[in-house]
C-alpha positions as CSV (number, residue, x, y, z in Angstrom):
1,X,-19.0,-31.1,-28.1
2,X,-18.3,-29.1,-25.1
3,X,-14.6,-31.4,-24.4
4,X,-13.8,-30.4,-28.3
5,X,-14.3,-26.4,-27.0
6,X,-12.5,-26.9,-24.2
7,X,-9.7,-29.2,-26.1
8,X,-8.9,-26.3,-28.4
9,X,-9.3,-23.5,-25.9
10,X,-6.7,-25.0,-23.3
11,X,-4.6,-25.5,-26.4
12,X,-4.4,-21.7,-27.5
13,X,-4.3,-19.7,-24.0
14,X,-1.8,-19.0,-22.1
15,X,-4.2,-19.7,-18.8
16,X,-5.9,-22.8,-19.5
17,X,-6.6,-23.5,-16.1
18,X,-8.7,-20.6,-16.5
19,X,-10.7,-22.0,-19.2
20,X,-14.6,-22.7,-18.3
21,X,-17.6,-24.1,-21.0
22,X,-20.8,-24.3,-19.9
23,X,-23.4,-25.6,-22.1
24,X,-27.2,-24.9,-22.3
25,X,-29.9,-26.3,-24.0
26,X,-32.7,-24.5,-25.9
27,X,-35.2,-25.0,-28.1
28,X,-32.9,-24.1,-31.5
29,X,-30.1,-26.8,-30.1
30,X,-27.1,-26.4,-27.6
31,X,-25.7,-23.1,-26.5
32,X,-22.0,-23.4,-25.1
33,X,-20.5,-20.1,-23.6
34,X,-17.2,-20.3,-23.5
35,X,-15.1,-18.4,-20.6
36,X,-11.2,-17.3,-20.7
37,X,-9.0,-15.0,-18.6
38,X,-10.0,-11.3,-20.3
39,X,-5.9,-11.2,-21.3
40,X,-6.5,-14.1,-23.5
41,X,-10.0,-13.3,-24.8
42,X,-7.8,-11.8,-28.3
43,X,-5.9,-15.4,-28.6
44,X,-9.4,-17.5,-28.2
45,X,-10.8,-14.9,-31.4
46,X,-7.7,-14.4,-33.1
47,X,-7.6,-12.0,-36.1
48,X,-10.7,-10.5,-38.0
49,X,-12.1,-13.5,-35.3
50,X,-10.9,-16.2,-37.6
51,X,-9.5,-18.6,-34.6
52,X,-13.5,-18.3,-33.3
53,X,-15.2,-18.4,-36.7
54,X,-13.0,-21.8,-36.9
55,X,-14.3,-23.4,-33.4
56,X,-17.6,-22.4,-34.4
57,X,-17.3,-24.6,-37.7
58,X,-16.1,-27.4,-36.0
59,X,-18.8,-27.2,-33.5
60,X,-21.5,-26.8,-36.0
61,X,-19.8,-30.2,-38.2
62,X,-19.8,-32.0,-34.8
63,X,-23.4,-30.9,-34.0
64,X,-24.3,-32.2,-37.2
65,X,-23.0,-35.5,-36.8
66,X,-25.0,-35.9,-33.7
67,X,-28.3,-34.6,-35.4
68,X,-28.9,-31.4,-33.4
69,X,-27.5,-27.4,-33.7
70,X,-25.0,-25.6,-31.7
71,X,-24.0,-22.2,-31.3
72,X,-20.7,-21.1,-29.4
73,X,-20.4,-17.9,-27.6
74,X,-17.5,-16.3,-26.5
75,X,-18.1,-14.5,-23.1
């Protein structure tokens, strides 16, 4: 789950060396935080945050399939 974050992340900035998940484990599931350059924190959300409300769908299918939850963050 965290490669499929990073996949699309690199993808849409225009920094992805700059591009950093880190992913923590509670007691609801996974947390991944994902980290951009602050110039390309607008590209990773997109408008009305529909690029982020996207990667947070895909997550939450691909959590699904592995049987656990996962929330993304965007820091």
């Amino acid at each position: 789950m965290k490669e499929l974050i990073e996949y699309i992340a690199k993808s849409i900035v225009d920094k992805p060396e700059e591009v950093r998940v880190t992913e923590e484990a509670t007691e609801d599931g996974i947390v991944l935080k994902l980290e951009v350059a602050p110039e390309d924190t607008g590209k990773v959300i997109g408008k009305e945050g529909r690029i982020a409300k996207a990667m947070r769908t895909l997550l939450r299918v691909a959590a699904i399939r592995k049987g656990t939850r996962a929330t993304l963050e965007i820091v």
